[in-house]
PQR file of N, CA, C, O and H, with PARSE charges and radii, in Angstrom:
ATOM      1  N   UNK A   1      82.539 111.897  74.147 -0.4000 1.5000
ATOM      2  CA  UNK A   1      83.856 111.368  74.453 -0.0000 2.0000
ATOM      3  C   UNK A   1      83.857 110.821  75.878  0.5500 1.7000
ATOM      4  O   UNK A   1      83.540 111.513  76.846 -0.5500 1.4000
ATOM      5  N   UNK A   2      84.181 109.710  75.947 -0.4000 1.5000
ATOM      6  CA  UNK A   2      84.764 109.070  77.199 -0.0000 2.0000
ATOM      7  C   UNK A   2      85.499 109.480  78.040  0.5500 1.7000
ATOM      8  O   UNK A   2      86.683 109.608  77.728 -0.5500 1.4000
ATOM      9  H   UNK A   2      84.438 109.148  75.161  0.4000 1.0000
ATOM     10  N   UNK A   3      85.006 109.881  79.588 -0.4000 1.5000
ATOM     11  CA  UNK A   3      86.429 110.258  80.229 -0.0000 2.0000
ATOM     12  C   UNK A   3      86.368 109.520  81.007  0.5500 1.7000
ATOM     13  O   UNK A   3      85.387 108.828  81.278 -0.5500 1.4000
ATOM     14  H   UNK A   3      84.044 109.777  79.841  0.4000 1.0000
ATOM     15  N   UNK A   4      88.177 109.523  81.902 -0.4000 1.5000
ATOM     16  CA  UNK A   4      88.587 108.916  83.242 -0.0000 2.0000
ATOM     17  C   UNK A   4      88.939 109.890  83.762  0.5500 1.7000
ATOM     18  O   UNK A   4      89.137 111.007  83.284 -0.5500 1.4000
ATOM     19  H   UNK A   4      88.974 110.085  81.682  0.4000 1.0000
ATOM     20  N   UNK A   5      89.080 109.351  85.235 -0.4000 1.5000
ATOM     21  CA  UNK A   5      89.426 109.933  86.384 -0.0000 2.0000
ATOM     22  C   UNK A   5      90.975 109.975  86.787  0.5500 1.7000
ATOM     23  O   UNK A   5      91.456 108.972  87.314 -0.5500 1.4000
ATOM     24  H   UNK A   5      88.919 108.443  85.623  0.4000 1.0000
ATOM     25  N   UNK A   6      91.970 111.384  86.499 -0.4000 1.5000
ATOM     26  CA  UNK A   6      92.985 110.472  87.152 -0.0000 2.0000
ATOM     27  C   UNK A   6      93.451 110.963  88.140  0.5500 1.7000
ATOM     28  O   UNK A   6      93.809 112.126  87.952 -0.5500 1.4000
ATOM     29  H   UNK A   6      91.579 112.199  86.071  0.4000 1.0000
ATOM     30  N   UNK A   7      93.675 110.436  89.538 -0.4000 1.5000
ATOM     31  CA  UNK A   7      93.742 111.173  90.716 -0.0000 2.0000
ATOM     32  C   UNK A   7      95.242 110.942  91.161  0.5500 1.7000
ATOM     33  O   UNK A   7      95.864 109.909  91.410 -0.5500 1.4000
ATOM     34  H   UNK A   7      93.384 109.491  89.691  0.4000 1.0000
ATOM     35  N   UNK A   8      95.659 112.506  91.171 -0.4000 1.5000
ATOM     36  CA  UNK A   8      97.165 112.386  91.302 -0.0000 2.0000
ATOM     37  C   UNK A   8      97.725 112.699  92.659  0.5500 1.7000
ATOM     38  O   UNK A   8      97.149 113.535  93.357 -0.5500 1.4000
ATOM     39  H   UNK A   8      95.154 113.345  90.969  0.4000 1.0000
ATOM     40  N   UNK A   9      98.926 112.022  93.129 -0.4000 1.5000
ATOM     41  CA  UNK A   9      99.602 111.827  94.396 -0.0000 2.0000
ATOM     42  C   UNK A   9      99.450 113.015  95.723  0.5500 1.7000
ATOM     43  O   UNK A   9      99.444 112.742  96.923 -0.5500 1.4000
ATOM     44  H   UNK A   9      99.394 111.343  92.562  0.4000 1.0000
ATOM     45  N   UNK A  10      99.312 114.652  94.974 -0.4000 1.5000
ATOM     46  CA  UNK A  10      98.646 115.676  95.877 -0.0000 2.0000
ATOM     47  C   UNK A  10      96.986 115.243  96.475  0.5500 1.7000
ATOM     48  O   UNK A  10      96.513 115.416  97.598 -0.5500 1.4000
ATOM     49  H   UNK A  10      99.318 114.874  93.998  0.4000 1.0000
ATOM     50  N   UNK A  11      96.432 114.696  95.383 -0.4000 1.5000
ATOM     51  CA  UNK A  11      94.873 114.156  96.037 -0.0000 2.0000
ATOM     52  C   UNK A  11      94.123 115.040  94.660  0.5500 1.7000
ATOM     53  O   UNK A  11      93.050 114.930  94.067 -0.5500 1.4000
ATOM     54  H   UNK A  11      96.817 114.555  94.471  0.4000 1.0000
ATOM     55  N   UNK A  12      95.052 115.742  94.565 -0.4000 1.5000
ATOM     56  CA  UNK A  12      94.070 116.408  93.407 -0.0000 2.0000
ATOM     57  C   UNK A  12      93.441 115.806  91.745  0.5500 1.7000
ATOM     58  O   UNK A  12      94.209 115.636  90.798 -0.5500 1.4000
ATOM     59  H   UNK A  12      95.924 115.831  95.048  0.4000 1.0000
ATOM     60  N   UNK A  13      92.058 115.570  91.669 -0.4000 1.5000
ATOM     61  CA  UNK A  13      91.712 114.486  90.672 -0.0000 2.0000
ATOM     62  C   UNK A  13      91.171 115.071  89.261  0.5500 1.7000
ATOM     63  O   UNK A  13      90.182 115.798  89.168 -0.5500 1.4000
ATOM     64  H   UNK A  13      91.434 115.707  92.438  0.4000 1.0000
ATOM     65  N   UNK A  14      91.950 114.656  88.211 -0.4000 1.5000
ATOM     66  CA  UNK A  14      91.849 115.112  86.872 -0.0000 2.0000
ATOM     67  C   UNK A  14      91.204 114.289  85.804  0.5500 1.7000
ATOM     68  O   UNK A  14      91.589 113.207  85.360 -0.5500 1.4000
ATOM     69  H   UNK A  14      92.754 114.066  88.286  0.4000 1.0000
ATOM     70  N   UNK A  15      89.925 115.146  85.398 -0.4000 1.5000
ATOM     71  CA  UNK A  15      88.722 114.676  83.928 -0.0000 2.0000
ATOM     72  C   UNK A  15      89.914 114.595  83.104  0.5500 1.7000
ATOM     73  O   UNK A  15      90.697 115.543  83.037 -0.5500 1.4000
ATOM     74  H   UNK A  15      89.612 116.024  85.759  0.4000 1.0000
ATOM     75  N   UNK A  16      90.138 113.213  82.304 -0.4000 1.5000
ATOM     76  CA  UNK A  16      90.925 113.595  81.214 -0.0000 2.0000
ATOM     77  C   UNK A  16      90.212 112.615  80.534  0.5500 1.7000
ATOM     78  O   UNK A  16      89.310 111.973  81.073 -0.5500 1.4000
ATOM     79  H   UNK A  16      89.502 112.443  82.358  0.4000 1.0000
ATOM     80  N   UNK A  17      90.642 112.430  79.118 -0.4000 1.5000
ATOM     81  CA  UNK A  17      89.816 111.703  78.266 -0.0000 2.0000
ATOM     82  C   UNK A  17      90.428 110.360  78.107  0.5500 1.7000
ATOM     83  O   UNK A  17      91.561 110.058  78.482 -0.5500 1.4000
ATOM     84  H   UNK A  17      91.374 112.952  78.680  0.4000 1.0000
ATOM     85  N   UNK A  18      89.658 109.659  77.574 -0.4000 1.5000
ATOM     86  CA  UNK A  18      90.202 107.833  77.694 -0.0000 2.0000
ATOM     87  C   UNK A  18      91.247 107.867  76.484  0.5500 1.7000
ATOM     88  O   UNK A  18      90.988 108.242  75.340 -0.5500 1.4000
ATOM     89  H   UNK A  18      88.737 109.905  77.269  0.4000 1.0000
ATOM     90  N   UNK A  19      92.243 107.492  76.867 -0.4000 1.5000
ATOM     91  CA  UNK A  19      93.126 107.369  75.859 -0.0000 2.0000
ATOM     92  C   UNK A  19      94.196 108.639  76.019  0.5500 1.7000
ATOM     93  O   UNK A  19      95.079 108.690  75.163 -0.5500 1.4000
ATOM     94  H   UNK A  19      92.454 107.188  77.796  0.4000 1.0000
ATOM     95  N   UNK A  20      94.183 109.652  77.038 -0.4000 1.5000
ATOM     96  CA  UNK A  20      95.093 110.075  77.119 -0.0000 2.0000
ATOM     97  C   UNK A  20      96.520 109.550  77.976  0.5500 1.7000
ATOM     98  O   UNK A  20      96.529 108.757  78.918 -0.5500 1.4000
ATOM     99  H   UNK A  20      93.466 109.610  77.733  0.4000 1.0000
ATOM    100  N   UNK A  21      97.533 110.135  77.446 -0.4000 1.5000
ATOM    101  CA  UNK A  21      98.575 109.265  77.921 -0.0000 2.0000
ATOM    102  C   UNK A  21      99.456 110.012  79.298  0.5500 1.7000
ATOM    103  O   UNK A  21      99.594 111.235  79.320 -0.5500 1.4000
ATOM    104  H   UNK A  21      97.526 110.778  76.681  0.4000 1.0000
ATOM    105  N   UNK A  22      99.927 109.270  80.238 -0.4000 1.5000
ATOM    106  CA  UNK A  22     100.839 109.909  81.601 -0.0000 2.0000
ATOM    107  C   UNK A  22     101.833 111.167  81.010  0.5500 1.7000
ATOM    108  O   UNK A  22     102.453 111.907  81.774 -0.5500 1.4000
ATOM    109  H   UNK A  22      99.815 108.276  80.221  0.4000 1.0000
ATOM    110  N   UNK A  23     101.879 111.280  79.586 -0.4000 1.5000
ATOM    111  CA  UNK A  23     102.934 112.546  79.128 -0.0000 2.0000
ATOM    112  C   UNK A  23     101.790 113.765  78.794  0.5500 1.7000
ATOM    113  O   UNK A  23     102.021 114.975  78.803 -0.5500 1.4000
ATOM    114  H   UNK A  23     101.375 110.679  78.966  0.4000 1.0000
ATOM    115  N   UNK A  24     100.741 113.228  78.555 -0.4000 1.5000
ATOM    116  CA  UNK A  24      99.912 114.141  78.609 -0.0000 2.0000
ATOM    117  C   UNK A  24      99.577 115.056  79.428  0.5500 1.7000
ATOM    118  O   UNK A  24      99.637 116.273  79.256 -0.5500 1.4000
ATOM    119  H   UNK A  24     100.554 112.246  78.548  0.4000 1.0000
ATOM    120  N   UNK A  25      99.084 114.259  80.673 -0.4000 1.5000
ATOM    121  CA  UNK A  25      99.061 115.169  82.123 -0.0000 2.0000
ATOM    122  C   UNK A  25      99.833 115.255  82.614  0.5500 1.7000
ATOM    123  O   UNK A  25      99.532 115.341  83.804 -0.5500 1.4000
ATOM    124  H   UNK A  25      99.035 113.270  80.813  0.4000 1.0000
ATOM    125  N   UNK A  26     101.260 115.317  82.400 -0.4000 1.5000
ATOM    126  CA  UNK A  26     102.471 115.650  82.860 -0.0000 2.0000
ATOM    127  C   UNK A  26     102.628 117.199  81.991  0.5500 1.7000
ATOM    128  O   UNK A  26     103.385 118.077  82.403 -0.5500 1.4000
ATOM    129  H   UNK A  26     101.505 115.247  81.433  0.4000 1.0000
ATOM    130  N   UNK A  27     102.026 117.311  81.099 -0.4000 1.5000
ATOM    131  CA  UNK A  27     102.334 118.662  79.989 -0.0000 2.0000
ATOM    132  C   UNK A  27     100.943 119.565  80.967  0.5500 1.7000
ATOM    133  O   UNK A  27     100.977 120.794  80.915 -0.5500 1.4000
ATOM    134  H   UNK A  27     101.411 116.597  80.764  0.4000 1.0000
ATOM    135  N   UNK A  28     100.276 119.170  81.456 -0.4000 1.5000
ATOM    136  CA  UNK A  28      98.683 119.638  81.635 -0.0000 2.0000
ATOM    137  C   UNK A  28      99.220 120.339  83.107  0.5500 1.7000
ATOM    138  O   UNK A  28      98.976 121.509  83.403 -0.5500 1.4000
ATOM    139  H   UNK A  28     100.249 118.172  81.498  0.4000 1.0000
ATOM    140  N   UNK A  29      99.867 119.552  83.825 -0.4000 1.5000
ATOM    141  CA  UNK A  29     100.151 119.734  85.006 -0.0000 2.0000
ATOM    142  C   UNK A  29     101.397 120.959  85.049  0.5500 1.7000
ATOM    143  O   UNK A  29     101.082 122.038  85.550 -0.5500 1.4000
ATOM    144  H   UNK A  29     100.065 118.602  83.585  0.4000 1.0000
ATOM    145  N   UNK A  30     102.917 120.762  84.480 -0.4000 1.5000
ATOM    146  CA  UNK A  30     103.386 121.758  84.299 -0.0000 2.0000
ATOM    147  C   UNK A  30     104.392 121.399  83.066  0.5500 1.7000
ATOM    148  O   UNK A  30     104.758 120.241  82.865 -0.5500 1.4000
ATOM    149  H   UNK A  30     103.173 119.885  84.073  0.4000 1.0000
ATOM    150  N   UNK A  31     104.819 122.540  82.230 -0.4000 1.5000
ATOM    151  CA  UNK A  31     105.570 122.405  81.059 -0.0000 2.0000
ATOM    152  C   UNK A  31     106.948 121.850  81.351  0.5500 1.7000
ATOM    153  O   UNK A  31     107.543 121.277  80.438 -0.5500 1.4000
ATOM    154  H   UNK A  31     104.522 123.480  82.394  0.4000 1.0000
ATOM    155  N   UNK A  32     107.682 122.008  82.925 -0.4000 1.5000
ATOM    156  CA  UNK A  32     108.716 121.446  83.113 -0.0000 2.0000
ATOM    157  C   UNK A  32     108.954 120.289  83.929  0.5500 1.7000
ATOM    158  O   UNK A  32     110.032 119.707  84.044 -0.5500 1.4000
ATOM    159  H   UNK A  32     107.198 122.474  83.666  0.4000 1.0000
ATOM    160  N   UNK A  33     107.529 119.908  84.660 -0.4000 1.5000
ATOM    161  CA  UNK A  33     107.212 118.443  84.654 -0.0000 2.0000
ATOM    162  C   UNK A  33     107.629 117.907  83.424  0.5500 1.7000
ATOM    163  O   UNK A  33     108.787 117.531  83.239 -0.5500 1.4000
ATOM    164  H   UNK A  33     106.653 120.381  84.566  0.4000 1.0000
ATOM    165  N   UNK A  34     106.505 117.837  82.345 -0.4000 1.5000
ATOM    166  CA  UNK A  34     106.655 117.262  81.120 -0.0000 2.0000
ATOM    167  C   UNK A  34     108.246 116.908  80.322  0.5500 1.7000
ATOM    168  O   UNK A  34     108.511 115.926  79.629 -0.5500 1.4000
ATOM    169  H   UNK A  34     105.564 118.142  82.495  0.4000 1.0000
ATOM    170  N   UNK A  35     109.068 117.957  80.659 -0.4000 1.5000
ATOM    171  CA  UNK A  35     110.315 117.618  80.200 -0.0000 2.0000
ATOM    172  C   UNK A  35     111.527 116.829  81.486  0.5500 1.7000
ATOM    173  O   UNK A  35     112.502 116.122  81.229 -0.5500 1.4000
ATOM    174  H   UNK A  35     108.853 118.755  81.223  0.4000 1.0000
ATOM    175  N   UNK A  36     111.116 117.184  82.590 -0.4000 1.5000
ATOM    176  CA  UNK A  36     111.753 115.801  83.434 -0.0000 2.0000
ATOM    177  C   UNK A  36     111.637 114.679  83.565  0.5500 1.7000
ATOM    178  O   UNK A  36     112.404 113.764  83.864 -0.5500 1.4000
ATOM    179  H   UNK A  36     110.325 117.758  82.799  0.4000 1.0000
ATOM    180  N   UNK A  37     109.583 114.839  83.084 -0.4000 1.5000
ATOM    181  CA  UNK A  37     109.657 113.169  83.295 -0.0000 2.0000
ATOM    182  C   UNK A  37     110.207 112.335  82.822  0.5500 1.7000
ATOM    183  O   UNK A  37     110.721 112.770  81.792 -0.5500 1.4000
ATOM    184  H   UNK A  37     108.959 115.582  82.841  0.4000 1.0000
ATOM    185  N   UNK A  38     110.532 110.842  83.029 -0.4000 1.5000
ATOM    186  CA  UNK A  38     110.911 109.923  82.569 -0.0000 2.0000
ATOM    187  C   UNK A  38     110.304 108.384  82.693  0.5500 1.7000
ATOM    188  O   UNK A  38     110.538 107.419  81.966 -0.5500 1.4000
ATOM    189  H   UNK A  38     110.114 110.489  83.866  0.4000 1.0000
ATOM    190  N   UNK A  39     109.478 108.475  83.816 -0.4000 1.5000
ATOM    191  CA  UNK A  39     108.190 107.118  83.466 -0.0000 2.0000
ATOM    192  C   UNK A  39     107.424 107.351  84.230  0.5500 1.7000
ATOM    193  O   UNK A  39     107.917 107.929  85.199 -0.5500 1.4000
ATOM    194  H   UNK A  39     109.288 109.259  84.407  0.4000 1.0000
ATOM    195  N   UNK A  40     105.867 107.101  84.330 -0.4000 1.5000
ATOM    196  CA  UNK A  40     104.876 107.063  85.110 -0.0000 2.0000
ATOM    197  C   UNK A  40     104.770 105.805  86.367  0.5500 1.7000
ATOM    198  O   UNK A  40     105.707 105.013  86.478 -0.5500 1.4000
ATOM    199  H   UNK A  40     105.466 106.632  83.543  0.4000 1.0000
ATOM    200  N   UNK A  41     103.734 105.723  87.148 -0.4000 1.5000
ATOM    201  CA  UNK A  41     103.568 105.035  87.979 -0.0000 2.0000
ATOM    202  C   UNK A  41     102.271 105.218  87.891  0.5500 1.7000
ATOM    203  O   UNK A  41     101.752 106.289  88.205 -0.5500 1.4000
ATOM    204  H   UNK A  41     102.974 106.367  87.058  0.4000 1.0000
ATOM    205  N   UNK A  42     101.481 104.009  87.377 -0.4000 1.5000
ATOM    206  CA  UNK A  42     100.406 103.939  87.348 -0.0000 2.0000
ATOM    207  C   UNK A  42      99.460 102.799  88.250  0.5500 1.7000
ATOM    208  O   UNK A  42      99.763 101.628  88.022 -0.5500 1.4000
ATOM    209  H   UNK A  42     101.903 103.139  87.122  0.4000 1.0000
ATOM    210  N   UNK A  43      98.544 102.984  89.073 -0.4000 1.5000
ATOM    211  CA  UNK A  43      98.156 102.578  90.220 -0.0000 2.0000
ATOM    212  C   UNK A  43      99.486 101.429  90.838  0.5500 1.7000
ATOM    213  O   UNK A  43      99.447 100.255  91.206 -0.5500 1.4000
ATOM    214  H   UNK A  43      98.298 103.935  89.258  0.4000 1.0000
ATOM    215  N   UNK A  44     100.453 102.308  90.741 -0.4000 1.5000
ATOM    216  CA  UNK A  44     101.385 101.240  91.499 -0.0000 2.0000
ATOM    217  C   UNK A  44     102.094 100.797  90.951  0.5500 1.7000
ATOM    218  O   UNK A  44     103.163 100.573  91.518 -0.5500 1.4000
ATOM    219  H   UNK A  44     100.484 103.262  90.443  0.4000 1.0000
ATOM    220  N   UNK A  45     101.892 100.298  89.141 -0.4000 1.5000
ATOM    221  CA  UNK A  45     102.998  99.854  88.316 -0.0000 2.0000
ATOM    222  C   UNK A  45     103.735 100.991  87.450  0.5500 1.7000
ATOM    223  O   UNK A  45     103.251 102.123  87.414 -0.5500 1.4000
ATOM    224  H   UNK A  45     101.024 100.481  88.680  0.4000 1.0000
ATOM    225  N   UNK A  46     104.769 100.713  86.838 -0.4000 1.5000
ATOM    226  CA  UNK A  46     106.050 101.300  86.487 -0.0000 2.0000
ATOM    227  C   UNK A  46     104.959 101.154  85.151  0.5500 1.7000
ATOM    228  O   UNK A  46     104.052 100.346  84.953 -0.5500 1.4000
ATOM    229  H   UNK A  46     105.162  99.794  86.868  0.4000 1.0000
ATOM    230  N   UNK A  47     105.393 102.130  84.460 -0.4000 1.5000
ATOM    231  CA  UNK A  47     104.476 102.413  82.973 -0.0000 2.0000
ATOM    232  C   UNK A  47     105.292 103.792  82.251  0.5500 1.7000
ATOM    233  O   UNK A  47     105.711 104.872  82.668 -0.5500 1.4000
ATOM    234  H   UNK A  47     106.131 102.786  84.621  0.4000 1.0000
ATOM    235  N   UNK A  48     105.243 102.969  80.726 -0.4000 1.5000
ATOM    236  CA  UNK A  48     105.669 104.694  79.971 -0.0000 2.0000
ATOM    237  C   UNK A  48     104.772 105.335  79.702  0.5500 1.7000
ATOM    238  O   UNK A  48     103.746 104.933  79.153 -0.5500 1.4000
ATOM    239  H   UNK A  48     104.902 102.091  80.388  0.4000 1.0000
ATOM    240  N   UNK A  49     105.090 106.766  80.152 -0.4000 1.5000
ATOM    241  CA  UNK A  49     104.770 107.763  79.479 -0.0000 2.0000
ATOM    242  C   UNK A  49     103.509 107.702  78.440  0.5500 1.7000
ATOM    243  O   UNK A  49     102.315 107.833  78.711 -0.5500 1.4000
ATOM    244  H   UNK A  49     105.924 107.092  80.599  0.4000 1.0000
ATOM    245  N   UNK A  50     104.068 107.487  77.285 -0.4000 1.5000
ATOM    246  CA  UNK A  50     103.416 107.322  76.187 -0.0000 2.0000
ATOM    247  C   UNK A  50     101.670 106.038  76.204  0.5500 1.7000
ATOM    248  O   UNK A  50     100.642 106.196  75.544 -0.5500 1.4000
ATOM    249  H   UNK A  50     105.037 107.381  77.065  0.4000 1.0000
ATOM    250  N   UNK A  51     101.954 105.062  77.071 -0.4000 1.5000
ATOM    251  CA  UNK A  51     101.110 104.227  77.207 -0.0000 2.0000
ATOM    252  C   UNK A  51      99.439 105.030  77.787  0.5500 1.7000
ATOM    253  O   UNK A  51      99.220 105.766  78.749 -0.5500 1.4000
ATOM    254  H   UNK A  51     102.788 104.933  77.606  0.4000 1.0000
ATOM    255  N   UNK A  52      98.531 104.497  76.743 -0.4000 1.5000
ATOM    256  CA  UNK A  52      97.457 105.335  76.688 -0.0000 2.0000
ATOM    257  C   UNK A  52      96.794 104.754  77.904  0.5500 1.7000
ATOM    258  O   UNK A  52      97.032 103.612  78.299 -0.5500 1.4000
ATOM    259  H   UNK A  52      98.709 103.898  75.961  0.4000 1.0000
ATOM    260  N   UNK A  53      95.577 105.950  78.740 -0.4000 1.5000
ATOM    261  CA  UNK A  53      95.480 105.461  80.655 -0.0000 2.0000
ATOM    262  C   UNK A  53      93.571 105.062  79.420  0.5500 1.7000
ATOM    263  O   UNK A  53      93.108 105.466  78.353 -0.5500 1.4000
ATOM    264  H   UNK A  53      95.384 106.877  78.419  0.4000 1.0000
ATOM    265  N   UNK A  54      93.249 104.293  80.287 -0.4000 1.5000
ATOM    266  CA  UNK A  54      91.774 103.344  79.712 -0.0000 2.0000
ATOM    267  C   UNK A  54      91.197 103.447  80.882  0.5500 1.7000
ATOM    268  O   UNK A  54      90.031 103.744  80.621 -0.5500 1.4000
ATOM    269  H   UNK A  54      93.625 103.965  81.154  0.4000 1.0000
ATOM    270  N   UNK A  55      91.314 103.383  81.941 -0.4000 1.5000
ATOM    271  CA  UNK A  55      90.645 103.393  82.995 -0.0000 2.0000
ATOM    272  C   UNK A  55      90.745 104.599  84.302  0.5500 1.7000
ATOM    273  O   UNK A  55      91.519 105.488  83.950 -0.5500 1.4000
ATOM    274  H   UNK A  55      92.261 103.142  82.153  0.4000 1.0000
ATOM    275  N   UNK A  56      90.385 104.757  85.174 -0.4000 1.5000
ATOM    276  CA  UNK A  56      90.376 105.730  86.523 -0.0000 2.0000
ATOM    277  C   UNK A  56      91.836 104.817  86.881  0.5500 1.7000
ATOM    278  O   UNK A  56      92.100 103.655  86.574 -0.5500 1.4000
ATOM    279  H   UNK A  56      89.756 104.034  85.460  0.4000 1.0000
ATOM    280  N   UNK A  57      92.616 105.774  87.612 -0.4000 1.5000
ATOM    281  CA  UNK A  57      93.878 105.215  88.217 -0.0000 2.0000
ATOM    282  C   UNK A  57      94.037 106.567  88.377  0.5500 1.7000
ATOM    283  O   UNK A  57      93.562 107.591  87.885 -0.5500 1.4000
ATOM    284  H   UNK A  57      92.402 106.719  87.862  0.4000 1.0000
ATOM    285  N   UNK A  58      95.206 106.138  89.580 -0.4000 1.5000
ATOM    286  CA  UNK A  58      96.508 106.779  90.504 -0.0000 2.0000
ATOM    287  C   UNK A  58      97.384 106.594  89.396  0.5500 1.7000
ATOM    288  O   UNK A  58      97.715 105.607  88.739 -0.5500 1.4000
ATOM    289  H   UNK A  58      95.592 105.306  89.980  0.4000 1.0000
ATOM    290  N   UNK A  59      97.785 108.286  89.347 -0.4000 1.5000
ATOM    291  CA  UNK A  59      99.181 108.245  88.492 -0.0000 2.0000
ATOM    292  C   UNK A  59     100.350 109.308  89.292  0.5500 1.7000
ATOM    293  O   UNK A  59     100.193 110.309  89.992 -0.5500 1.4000
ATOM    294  H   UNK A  59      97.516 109.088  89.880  0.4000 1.0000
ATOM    295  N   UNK A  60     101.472 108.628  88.861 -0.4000 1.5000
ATOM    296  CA  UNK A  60     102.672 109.500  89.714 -0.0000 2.0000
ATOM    297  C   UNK A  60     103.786 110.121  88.473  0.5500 1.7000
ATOM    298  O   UNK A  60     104.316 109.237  87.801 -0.5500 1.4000
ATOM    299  H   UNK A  60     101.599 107.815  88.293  0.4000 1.0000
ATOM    300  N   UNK A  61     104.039 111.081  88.246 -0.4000 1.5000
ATOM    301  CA  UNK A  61     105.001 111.402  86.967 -0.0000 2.0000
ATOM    302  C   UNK A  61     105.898 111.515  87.850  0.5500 1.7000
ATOM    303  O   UNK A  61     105.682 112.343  88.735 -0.5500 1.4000
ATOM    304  H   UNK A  61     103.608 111.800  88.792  0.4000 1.0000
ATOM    305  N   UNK A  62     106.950 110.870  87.885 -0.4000 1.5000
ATOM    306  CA  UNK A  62     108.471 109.929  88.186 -0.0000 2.0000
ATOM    307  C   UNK A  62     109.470 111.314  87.315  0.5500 1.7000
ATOM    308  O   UNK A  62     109.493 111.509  86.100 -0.5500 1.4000
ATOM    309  H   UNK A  62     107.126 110.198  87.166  0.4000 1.0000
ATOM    310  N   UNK A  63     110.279 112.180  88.483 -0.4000 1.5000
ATOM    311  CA  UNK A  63     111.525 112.467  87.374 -0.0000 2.0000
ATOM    312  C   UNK A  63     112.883 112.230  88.620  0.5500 1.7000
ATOM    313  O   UNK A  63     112.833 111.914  89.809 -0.5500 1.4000
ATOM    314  H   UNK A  63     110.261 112.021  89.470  0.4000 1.0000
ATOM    315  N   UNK A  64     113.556 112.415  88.085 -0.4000 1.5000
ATOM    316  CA  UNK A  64     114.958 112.051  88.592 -0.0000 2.0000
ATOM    317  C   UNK A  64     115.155 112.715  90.027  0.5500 1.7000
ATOM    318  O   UNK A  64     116.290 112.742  90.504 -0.5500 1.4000
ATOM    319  H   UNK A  64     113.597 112.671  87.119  0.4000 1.0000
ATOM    320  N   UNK A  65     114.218 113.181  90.634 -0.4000 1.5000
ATOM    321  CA  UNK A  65     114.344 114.079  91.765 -0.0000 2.0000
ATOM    322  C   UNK A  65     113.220 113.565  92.814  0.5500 1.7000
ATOM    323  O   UNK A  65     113.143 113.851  94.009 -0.5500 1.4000
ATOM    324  H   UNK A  65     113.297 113.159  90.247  0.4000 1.0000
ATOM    325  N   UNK A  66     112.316 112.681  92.001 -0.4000 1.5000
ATOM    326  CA  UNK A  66     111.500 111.789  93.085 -0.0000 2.0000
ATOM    327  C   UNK A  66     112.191 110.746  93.625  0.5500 1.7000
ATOM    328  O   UNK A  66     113.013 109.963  93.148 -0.5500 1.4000
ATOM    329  H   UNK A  66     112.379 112.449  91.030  0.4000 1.0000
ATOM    330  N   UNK A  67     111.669 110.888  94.797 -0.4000 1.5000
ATOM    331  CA  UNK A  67     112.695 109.995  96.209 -0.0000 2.0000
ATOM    332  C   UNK A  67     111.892 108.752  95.723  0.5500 1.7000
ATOM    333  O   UNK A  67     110.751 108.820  95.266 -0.5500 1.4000
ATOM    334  H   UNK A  67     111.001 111.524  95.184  0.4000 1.0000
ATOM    335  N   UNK A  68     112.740 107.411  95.900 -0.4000 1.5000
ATOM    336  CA  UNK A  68     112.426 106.187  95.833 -0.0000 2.0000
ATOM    337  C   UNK A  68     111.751 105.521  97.163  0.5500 1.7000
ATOM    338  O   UNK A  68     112.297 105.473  98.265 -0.5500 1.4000
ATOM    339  H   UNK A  68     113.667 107.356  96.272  0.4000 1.0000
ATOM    340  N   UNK A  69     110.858 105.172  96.942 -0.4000 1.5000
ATOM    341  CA  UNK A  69     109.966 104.281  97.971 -0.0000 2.0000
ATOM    342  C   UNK A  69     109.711 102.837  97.513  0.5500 1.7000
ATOM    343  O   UNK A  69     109.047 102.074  98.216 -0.5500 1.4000
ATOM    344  H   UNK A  69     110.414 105.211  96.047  0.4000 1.0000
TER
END
């Protein structure tokens, strides 16, 4: 199986497999992440959730309590 790299906004970088999706490691990371989120940020662009990651990228799980930059 194929993996990527996905290195998240703490610095801390996660083996996950190709084709897993930003709701995925939002469940991996914590169970009540997973239910706040509401869209990813993937190397920079606005992305759902559900959209499967294919490559190494920066991901940010976005919930209503992340400050806007």
């Amino acid at each position: 199986m194929d993996t990527i790299q996905i290195s998240l906004r703490d610095g801390k970088v996660l083996d996950e497999p190709k084709g897993a999706t930003a709701a995925d490691v939002a469940k991996q990371i914590s169970p009540r992440l997973a239910r706040e989120a509401y869209v990813a940020r993937v190397d920079g662009e606005l992305a759902d959730l559900s959209r499967p990651l294919d490559h190494d990228a920066k991901l940010e799980i976005l919930t209503d309590k992340t400050p806007i930059r």
